[in-house]
C-alpha positions in Angstrom: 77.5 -56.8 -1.1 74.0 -55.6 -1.1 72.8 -53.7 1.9 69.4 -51.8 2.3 69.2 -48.2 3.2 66.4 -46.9 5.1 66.7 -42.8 4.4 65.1 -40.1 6.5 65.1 -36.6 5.1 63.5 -32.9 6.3 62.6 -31.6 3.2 62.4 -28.0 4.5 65.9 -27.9 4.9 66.7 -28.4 0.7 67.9 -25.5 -0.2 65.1 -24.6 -3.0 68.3 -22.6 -4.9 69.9 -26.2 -5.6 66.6 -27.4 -7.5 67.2 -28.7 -11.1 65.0 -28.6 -13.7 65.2 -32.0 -16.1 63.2 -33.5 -18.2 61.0 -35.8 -15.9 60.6 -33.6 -13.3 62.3 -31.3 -10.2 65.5 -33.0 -8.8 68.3 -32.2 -5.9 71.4 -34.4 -5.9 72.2 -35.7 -2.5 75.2 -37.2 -0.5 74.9 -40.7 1.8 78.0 -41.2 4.5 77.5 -44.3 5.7 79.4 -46.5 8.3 78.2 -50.1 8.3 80.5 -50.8 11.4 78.7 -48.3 13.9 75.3 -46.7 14.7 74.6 -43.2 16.8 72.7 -42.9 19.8 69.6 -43.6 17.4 70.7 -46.5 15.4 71.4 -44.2 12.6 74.6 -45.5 10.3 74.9 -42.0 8.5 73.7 -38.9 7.0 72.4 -37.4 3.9 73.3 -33.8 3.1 72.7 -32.1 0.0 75.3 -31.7 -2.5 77.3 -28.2 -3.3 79.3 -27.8 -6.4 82.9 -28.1 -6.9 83.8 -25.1 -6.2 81.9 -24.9 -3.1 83.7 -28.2 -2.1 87.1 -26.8 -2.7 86.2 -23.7 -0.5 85.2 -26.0 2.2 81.7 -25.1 2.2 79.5 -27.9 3.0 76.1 -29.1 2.1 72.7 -29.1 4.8 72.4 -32.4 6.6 69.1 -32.8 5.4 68.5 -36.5 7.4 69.9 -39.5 8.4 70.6 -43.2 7.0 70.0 -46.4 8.8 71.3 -49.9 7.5 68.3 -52.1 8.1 69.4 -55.0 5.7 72.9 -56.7 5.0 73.1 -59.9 2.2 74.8 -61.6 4.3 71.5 -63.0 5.4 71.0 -61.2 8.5 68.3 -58.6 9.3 69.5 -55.6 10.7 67.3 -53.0 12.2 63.6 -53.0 10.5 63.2 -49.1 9.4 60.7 -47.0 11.2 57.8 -47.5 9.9 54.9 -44.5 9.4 52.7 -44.2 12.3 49.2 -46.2 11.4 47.1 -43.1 11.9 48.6 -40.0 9.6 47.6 -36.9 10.3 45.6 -34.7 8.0 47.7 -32.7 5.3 47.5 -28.8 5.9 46.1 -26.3 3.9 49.8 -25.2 3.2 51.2 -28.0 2.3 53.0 -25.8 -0.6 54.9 -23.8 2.4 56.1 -26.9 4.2 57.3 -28.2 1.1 60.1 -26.8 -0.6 59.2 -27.8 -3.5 
């Protein structure tokens, strides 16, 4: 089954410690939970948090939610929801865009 993901994500809540380093560029690995069968208040299907290692997992400690997931296509041949869609008008990028990013 093929399905289309529509992903959300506040990047000032990546935890800049988690960064990698590879060959192509700067990376974080991330987590999608996804439920096709139900949708929050929002029509969100799921989240994305950002991954911890093993050990971390075994201690229970648990990534940011760093956004949400929304099922906006299905193969069966049915639309879902369309994703939201950047307002037409974007507003002008700060001076500090390097603070806002974590990056």
């Amino acid at each position: 089954m093929k399905i289309g993901i529509s992903i959300n994500i506040d990047v000032t809540k990546i935890d800049k410690a988690r960064i990698v380093e590879g060959k192509k560029g700067k990376y974080i690995d991330v987590t999608a939970f996804i439920d096709l069968d139900e949708q929050d208040e929002y029509g969100n299907n799921g989240m994305v948090t950002q991954n911890v290692t093993k050990e971390e997992r075994e201690a229970k400690v648990r990534g940011p939610i760093l956004g949400n997931a929304k099922v906006f296509y299905k193969d069966e041949g049915q639309q879902q929801q369309k994703p939201r869609q950047a307002p037409a008008k974007q507003a002008p990028i700060e001076d500090d865009f390097d603070d806002v990013v974590p990056f």
